[in-house]
C-alpha positions as a Markdown table, in Angstrom:
| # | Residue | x | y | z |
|---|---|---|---|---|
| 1 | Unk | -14.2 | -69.2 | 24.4 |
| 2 | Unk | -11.3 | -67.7 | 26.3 |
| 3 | Unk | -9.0 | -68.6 | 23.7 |
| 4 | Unk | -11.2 | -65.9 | 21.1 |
| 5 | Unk | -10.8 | -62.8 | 23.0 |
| 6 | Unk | -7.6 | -62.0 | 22.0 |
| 7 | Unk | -8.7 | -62.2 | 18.6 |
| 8 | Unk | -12.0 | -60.1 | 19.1 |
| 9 | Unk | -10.5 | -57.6 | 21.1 |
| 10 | Unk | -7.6 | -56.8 | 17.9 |
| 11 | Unk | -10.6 | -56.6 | 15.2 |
| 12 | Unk | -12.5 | -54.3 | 18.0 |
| 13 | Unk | -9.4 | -52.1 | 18.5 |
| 14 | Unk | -9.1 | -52.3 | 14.4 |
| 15 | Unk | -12.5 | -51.2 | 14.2 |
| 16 | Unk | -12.8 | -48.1 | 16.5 |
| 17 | Unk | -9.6 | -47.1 | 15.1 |
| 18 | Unk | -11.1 | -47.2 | 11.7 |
| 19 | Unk | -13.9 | -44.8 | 12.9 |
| 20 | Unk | -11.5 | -42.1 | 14.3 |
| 21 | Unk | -11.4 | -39.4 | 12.0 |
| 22 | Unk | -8.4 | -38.6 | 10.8 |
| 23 | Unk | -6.6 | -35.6 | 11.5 |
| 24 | Unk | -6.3 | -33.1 | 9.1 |
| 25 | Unk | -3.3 | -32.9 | 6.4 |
| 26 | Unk | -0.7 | -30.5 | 7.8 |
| 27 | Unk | 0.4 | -27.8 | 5.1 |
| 28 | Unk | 3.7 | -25.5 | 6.1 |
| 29 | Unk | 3.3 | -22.5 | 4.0 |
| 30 | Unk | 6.4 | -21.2 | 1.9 |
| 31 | Unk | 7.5 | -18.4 | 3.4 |
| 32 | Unk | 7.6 | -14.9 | 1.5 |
| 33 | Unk | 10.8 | -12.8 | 0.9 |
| 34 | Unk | 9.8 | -9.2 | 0.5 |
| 35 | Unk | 12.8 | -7.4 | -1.5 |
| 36 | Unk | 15.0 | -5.1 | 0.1 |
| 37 | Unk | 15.7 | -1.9 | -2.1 |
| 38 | Unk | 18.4 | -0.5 | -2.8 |
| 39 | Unk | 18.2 | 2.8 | -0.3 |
| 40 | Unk | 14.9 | 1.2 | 1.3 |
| 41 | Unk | 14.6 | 1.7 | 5.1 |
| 42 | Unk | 15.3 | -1.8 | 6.8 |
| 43 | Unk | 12.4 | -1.9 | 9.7 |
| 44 | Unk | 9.1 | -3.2 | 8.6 |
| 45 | Unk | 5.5 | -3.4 | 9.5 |
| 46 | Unk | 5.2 | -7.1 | 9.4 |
| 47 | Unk | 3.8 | -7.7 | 12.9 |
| 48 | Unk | 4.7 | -11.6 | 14.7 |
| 49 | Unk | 1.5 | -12.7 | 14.2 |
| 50 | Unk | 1.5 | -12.6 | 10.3 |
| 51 | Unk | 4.4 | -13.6 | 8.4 |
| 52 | Unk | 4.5 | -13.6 | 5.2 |
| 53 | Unk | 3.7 | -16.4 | 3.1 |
| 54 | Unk | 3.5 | -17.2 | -0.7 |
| 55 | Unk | 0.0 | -18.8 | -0.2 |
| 56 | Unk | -1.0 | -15.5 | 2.5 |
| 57 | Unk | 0.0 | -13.0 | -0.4 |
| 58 | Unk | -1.4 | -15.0 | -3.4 |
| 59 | Unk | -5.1 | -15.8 | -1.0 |
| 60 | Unk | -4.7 | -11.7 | -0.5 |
| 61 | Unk | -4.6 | -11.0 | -3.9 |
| 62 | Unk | -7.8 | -13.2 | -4.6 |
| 63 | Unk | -9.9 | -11.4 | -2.2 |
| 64 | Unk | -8.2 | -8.4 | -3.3 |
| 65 | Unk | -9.9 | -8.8 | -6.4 |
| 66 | Unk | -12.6 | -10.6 | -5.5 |
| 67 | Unk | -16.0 | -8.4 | -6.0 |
| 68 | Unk | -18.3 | -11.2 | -5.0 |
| 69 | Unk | -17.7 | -10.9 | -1.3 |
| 70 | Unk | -19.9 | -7.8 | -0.5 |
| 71 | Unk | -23.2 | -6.6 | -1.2 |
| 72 | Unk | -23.6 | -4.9 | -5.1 |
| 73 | Unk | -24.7 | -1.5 | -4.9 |
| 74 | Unk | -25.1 | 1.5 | -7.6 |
| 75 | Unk | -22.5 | 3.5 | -5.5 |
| 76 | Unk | -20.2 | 1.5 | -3.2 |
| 77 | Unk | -17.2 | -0.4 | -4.2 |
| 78 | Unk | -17.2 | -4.1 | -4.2 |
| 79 | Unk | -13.6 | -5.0 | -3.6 |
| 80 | Unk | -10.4 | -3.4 | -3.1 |
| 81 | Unk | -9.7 | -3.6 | -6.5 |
| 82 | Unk | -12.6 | -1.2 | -7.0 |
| 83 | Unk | -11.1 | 2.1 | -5.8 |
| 84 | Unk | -6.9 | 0.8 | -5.6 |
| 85 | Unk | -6.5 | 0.3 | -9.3 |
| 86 | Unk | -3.0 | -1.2 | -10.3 |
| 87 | Unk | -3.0 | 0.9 | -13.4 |
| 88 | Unk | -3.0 | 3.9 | -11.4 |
| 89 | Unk | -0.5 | 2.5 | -8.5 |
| 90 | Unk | -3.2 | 0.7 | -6.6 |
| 91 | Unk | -5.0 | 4.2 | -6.4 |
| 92 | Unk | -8.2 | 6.1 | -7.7 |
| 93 | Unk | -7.0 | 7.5 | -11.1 |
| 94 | Unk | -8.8 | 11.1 | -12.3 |
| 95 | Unk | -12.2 | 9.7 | -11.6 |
| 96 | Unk | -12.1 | 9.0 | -8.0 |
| 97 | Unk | -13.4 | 12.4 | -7.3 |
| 98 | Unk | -14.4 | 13.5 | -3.8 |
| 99 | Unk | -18.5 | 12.5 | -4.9 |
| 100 | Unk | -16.9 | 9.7 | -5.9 |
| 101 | Unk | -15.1 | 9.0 | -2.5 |
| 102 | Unk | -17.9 | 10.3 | -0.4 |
| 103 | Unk | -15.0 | 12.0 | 2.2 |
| 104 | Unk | -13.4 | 14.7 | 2.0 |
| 105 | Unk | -9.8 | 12.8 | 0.6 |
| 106 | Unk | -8.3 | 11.6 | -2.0 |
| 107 | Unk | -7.0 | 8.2 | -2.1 |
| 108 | Unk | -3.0 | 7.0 | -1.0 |
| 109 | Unk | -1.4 | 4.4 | -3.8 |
| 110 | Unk | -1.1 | 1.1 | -1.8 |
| 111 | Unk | 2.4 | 0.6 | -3.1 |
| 112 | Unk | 5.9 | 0.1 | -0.8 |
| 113 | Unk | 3.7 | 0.1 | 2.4 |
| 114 | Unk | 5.3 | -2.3 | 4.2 |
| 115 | Unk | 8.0 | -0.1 | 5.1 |
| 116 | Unk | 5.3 | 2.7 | 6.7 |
| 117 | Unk | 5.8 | 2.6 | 10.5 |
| 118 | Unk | 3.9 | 6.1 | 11.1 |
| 119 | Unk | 0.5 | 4.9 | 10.7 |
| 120 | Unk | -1.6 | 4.9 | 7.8 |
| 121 | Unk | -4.2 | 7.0 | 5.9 |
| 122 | Unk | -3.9 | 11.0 | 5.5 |
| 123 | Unk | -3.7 | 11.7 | 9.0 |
| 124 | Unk | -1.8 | 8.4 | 10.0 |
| 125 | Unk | -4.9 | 7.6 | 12.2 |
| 126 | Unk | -5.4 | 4.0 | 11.0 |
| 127 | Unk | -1.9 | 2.0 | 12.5 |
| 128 | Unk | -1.6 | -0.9 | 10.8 |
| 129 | Unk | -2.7 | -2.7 | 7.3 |
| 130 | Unk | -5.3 | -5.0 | 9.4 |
| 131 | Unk | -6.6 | -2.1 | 10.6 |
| 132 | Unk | -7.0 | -0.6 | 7.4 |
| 133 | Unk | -9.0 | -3.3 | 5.7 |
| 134 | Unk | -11.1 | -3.9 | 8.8 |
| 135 | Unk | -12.1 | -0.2 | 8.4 |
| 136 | Unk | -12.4 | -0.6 | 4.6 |
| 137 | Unk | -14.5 | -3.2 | 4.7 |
| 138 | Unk | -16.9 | -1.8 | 7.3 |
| 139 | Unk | -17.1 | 1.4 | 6.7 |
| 140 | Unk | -20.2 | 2.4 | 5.6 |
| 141 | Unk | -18.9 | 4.8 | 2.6 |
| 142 | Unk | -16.7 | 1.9 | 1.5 |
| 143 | Unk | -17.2 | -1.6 | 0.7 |
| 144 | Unk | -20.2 | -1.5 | 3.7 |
| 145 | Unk | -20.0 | -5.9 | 3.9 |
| 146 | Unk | -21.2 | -7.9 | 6.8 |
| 147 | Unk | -18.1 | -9.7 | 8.2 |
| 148 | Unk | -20.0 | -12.3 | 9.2 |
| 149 | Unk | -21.6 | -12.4 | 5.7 |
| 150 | Unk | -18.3 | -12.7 | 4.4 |
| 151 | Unk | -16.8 | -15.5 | 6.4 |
| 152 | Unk | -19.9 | -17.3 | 5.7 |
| 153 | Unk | -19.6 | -16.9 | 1.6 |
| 154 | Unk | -15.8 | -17.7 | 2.1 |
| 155 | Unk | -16.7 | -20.8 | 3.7 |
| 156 | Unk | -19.5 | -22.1 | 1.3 |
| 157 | Unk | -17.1 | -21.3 | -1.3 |
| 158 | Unk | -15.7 | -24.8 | -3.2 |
| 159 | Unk | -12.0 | -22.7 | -3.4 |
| 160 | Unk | -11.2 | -20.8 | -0.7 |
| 161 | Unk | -11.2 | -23.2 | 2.7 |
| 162 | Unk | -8.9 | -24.7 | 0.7 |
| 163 | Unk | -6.9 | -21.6 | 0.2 |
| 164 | Unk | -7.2 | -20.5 | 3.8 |
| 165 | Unk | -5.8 | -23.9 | 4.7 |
| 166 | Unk | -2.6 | -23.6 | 2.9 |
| 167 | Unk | -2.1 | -20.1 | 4.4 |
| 168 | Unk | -3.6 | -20.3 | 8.0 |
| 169 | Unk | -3.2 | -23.9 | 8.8 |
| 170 | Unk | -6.8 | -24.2 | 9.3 |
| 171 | Unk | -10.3 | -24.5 | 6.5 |
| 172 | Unk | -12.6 | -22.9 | 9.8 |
| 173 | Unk | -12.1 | -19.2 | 8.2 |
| 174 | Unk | -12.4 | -15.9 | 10.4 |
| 175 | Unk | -12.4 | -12.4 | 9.4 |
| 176 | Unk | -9.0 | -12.0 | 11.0 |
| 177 | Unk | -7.6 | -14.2 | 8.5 |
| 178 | Unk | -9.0 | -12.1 | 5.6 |
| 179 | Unk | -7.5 | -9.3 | 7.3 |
| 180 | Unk | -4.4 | -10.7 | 7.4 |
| 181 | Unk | -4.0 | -12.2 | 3.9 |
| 182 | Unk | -5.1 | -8.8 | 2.1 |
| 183 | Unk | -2.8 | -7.1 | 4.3 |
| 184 | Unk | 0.3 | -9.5 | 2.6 |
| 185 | Unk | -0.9 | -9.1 | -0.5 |
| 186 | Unk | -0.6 | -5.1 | -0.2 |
| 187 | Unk | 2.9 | -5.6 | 1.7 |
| 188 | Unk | 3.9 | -7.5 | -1.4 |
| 189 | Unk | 3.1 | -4.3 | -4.0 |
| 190 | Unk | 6.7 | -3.0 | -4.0 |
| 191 | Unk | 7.9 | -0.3 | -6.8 |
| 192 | Unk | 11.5 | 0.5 | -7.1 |
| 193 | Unk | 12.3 | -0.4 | -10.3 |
| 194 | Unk | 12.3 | 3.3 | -12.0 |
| 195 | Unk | 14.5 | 4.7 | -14.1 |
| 196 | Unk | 15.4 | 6.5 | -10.9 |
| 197 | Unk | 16.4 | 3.2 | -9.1 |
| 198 | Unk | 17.9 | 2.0 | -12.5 |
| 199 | Unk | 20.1 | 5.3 | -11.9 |
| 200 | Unk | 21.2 | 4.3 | -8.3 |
| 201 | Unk | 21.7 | 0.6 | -8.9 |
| 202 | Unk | 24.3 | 1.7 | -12.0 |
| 203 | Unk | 21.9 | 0.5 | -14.9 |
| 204 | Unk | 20.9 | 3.3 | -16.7 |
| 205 | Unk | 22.0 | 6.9 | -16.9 |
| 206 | Unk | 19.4 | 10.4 | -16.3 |
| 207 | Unk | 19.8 | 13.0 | -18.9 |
| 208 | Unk | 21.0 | 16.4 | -18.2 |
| 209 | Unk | 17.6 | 17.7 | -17.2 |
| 210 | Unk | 16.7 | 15.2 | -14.8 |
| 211 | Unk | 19.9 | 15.3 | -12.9 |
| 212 | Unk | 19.4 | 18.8 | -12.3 |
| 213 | Unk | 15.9 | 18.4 | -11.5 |
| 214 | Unk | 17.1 | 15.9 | -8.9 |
| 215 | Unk | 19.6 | 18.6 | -7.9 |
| 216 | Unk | 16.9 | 21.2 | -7.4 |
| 217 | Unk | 14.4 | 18.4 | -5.8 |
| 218 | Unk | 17.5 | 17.4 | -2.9 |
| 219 | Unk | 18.7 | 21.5 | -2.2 |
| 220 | Unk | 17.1 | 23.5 | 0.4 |
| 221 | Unk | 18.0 | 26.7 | -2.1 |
| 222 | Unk | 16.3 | 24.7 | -4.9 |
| 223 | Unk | 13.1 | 23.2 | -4.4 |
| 224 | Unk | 13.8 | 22.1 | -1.3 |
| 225 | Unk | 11.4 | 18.7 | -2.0 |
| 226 | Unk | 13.8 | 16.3 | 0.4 |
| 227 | Unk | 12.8 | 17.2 | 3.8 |
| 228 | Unk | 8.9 | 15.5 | 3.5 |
| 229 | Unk | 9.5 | 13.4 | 0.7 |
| 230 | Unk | 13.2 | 12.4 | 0.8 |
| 231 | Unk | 15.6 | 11.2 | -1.8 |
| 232 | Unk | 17.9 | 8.7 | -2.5 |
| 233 | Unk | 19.3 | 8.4 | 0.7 |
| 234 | Unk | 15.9 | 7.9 | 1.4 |
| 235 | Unk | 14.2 | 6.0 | -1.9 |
| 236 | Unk | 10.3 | 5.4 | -0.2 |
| 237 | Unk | 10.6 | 9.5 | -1.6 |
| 238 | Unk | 8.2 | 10.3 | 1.5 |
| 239 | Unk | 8.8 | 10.5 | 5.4 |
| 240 | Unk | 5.2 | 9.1 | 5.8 |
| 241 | Unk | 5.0 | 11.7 | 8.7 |
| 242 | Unk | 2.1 | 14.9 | 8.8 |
| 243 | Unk | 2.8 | 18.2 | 7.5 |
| 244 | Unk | 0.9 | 22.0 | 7.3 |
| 245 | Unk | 2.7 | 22.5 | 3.3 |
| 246 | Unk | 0.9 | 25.6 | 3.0 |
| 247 | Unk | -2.3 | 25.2 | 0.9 |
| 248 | Unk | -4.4 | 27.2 | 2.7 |
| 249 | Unk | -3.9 | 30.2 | 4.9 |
| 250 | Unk | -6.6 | 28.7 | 7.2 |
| 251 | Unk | -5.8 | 25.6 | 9.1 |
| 252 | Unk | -7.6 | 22.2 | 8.3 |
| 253 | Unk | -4.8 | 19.7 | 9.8 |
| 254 | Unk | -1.7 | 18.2 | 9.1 |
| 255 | Unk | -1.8 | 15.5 | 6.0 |
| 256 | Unk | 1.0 | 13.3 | 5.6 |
| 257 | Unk | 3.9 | 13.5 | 2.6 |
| 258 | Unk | 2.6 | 10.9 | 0.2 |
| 259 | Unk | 5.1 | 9.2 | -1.7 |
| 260 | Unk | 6.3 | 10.8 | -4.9 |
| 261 | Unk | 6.8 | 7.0 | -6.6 |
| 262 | Unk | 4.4 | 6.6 | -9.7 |
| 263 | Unk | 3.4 | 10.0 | -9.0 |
| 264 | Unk | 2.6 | 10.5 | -12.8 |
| 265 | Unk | -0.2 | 7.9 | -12.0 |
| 266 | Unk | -1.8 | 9.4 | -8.8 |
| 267 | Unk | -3.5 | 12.6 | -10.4 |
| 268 | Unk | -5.7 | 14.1 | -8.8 |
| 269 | Unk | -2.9 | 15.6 | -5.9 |
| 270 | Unk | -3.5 | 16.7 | -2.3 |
| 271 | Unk | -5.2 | 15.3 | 0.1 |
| 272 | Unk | -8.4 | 17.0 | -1.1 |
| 273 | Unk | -7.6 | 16.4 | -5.1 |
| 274 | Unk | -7.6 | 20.1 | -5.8 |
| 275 | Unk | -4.7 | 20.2 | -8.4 |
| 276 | Unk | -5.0 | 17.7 | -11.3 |
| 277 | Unk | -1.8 | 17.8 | -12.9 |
| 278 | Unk | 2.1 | 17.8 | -12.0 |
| 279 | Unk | 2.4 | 21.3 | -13.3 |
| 280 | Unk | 0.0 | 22.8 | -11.0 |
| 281 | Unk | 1.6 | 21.0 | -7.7 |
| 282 | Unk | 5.2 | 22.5 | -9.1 |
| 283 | Unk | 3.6 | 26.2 | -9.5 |
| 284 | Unk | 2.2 | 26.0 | -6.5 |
| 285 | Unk | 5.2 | 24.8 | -4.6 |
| 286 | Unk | 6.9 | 27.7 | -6.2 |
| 287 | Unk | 4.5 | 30.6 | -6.0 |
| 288 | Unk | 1.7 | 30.0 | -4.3 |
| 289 | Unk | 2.5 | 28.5 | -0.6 |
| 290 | Unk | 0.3 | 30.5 | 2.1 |
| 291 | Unk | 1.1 | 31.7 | 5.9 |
| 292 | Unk | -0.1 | 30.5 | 8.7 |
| 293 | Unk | 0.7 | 30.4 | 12.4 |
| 294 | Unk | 0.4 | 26.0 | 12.0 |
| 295 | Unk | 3.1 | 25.9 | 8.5 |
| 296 | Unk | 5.5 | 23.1 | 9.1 |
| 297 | Unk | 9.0 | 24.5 | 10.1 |
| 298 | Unk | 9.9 | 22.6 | 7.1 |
| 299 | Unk | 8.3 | 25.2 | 4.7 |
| 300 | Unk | 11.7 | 27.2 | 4.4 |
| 301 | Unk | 10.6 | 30.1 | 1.8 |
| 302 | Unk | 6.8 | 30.5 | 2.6 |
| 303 | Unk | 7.6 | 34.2 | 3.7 |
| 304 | Unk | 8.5 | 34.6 | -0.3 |
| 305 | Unk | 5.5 | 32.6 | -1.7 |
| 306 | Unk | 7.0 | 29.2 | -2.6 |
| 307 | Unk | 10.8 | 28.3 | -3.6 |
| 308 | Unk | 10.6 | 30.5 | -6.8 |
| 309 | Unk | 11.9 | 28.7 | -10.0 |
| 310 | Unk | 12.6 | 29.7 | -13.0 |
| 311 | Unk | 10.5 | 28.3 | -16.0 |
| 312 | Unk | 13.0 | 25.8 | -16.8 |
| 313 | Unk | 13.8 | 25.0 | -13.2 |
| 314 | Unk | 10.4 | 23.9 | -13.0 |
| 315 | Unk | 10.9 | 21.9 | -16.7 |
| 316 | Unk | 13.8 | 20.3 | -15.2 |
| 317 | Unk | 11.8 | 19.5 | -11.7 |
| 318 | Unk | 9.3 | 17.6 | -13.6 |
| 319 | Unk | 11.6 | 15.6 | -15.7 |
| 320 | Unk | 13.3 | 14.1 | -12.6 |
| 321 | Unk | 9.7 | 13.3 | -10.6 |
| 322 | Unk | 8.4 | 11.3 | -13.7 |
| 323 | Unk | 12.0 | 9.1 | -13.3 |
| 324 | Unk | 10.1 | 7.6 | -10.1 |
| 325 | Unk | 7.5 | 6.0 | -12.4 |
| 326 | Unk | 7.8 | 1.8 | -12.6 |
| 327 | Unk | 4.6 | 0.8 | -14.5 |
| 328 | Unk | 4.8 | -2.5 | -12.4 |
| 329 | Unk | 5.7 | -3.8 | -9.2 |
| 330 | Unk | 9.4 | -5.3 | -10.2 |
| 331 | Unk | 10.7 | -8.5 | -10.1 |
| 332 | Unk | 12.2 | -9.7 | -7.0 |
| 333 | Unk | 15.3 | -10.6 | -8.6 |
| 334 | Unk | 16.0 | -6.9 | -9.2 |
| 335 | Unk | 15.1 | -5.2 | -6.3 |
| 336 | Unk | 18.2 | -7.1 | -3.9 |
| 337 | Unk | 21.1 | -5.7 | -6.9 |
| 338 | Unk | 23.9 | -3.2 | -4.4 |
């Protein structure tokens, strides 16, 4: 008998061996090189604890999309895709209308956000892109979703454990992961491929009324546009910091210099959607800027009403703002071109 237990004891060890279960397949994600633009500022919001990854942003984009993920109602949106259309830079478009919004805003594009260290939102109130689809999610004049309903649908769901995997390391999904891949995704929505940026990268030349549009838009005697929303030396074309720009002479707040790329896209304008088309916002800037005791510092010719152009000043203005206009995110390839 003693000469068997060497024998028993391998097939025992064979067989509890056999039983383990075994540990699940490693996956190293890809990692994800955002572009650099030419004139682009060169600090980020990426935080540590989210790197971005080509499996992060392309499981972002799905739930980005996704409209099966929250409950349907007559008057709430369903995704992010349901208010931030790409057609309209990731924005509202004409029909997001303050009934339609249930606040008192309009909507921000979701494009070049990665490089907005200031806070987000109007106000810069909500301080990072987690944050910001946390809130969405929640809130209850937005999307309104359980986020224990949605981990749970996530989970049940025969694609995206799988998904989650590749990007998180891990099929056991959490909220904070959907935070954090949506967030990619929107980091990843990078414009600067304009005829503007074609301009500054040596591809294509402006004609003679958008160079001096751009001459009025960078001159404090012109229309004095730089400070807030800056220029090429500064090619987000917004500070993403607060200002009083004089719409009212009573004070409701500071509201932050949205940027001015795709701005042909983002009607309605102002944080309250009260001018519909570009023409307006230039006549405004021009003639109609009001006092009051709160006016950014910034607001150099309020005492005269607005910056003053001339009819073809403002012609000329407009033509250079609609050079900021990419219809599509651009390729990566171009956006690293000196």
């Amino acid at each position: 008998m003693k000469a068997h237990f060497p024998l028993l004891f391998v097939l025992l060890s064979l067989v509890l061996t056999a039983c383990r279960p075994t540990p699940e397949e490693t996956y190293t994600p890809t990692p994800y090189e955002l572009p650099q633009p030419l004139f682009f500022p060169t600090t980020t919001n990426i935080p540590a604890d989210n790197p971005m990854t080509e499996e992060g942003v392309e499981l972002g984009k799905k739930l980005f999309f996704d409209s099966n993920l929250s409950p349907r109602t007559s008057h709430l949106p369903n995704c992010c895709a349901s208010c931030h259309h790409p057609e309209y830079s990731f924005e509202g478009g004409p029909e997001a209308t303050l009934e339609h919004l249930g606040t008192e805003h309009t909507m921000l594009p979701l494009i070049n956000l990665a490089w907005n260290t200031t806070g987000l939102g109007w106000k810069g109130t909500i301080k990072t892109l987690e944050e910001m689809v946390y809130a969405a999610y929640t809130d209850p004049l937005e999307i309104n979703a359980d986020t224990a309903e949605v981990v749970r649908m996530l989970q049940q769901s025969d694609t995206y454990p799988e998904l989650f995997r590749k990007a998180f390391g891990t099929d056991r999904i959490s909220f904070i992961q959907v935070e954090k891949a949506i967030s990619q995704y929107v980091r990843s929505l990078v414009f600067a491929d304009s005829k503007f940026d074609r301009y500054l990268r040596g591809e294509e030349q402006l004609d003679q009324d958008e160079l001096n549009g751009y001459m009025l838009f960078i001159t404090e005697n012109g229309a004095d546009c730089f400070h807030c929303h800056g220029g090429g030396s500064n090619a987000l074309f917004t500070t993403n910091l607060m200002y009083n720009n004089g719409l009212d002479a009573e004070y409701h707040g500071d509201f932050k210099a949205p940027t001015l790329r795709n701005i042909a896209l983002t009607s309605p304008y102002m944080h309250d959607g009260r001018f519909t088309t570009l023409d307006e916002v230039i006549d405004f800037y021009s003639d109609s800027v009001q006092y009051s005791e709160f006016i950014s510092p910034l607001m150099h010719h309020v005492m005269q009403g607005g910056v003053r152009l001339t009819p073809e000043e403002k012609r000329q203005l407009k033509a250079f703002l609609l050079t900021l206009t990419s219809q599509t995110g651009s390729p990566r390839s171009n956006l690293n071109r000196k």
